[in-house]
C-alpha positions as CSV (number, residue, x, y, z in Angstrom):
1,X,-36.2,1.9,-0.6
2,X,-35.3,0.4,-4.1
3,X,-35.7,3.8,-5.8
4,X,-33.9,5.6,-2.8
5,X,-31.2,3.6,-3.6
6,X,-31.1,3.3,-7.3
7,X,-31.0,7.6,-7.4
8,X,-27.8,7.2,-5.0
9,X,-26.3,4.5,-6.9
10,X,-24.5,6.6,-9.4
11,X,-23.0,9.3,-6.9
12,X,-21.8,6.1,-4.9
13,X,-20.0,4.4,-7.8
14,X,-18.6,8.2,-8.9
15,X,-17.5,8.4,-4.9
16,X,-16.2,5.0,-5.1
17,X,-14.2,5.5,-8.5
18,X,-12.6,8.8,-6.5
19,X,-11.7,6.6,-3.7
20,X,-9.9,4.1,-5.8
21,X,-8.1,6.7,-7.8
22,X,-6.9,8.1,-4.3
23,X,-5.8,4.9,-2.9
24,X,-3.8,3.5,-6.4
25,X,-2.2,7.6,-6.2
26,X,-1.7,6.5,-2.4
27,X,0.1,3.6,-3.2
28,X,2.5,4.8,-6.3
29,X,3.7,7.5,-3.9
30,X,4.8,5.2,-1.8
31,X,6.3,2.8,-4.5
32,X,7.8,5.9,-5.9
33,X,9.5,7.0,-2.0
34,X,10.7,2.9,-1.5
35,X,12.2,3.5,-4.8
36,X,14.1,6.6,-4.1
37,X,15.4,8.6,-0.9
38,X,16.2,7.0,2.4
39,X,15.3,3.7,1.7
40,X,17.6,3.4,-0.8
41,X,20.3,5.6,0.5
42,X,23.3,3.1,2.2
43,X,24.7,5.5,5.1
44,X,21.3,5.0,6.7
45,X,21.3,3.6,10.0
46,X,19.6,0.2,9.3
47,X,17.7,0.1,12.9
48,X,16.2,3.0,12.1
49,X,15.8,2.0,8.3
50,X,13.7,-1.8,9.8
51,X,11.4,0.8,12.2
52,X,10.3,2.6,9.1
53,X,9.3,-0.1,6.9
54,X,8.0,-1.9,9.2
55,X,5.2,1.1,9.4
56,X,5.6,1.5,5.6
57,X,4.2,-2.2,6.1
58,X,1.7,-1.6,8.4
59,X,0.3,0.7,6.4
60,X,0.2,-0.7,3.6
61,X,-1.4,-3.8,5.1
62,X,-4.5,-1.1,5.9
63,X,-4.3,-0.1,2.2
64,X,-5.1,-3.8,1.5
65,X,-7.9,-3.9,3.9
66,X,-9.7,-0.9,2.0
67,X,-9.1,-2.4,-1.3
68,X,-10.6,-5.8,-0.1
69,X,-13.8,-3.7,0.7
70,X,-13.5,-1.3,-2.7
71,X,-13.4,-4.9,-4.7
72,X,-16.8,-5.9,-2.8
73,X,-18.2,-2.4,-3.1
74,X,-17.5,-3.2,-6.9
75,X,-19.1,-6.4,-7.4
76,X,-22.0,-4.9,-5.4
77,X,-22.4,-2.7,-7.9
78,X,-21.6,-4.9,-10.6
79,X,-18.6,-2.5,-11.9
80,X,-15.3,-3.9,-13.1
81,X,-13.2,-5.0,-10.2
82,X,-10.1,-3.7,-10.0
83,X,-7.4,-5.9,-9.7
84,X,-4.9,-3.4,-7.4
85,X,-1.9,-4.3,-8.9
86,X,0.0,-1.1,-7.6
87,X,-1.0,-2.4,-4.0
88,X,0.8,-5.5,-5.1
89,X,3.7,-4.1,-6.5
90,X,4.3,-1.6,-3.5
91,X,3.8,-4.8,-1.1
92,X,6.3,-6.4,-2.8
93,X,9.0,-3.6,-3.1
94,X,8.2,-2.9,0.4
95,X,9.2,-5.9,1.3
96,X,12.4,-6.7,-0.6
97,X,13.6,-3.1,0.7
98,X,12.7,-4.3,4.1
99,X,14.4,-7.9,4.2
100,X,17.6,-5.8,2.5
101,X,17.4,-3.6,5.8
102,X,16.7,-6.2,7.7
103,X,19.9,-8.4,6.8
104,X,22.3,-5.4,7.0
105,X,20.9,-4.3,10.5
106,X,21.5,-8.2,11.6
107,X,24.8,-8.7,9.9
108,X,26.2,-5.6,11.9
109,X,24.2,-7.1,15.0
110,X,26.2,-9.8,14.8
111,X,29.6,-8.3,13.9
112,X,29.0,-5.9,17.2
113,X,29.0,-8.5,19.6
């Protein structure tokens, strides 16, 4: 069993390496489309603007999830852990856009009524 997996171990790490590669790609497209487009446009309707993030949020709280596992994968195999910081940097974009949104869709909740 040793051997089986000592002859895998190098196609795993390669796999894993991929993986992370994908998700920190993953994760500056989505920093880079927070940064530009309709999140940043004004004449966007801010309900709709709230829904949006709010998935841009959900999925980056899955991103998170994966990375807590690649990080574990890592120290399995005794690699240099990656620290993620794009997934923190997109989390916390993500979230300034979204409490932004979130003001301007309450402020005209409030101003409506």
């Amino acid at each position: 069993a040793h051997s089986f997996v000592e002859e895998r171990k190098q196609s795993m790490m390669t796999a894993l390496d991929d993986e992370i590669t994908a998700t920190n790609d993953e994760l500056l497209a989505i920093l880079g489309n927070l940064h530009s487009g309709v999140h940043v446009e004004p004449r966007n309707d801010p309900g709709k603007m709230v829904a949006e993030l709010e998935n841009v949020q959900a999925s980056i709280a899955e991103i998170s999830e994966k990375t807590a596992q690649f990080q574990s994968y890592q120290m399995s195999f005794g690699m240099n852990v990656d620290d993620f910081s794009n997934l923190s940097m997109t989390d916390k974009e993500c979230r300034a856009r979204a409490a932004v949104w979130r003001t301007l869709y309450d402020f005209q909740a409030s101003v409506a009524t």
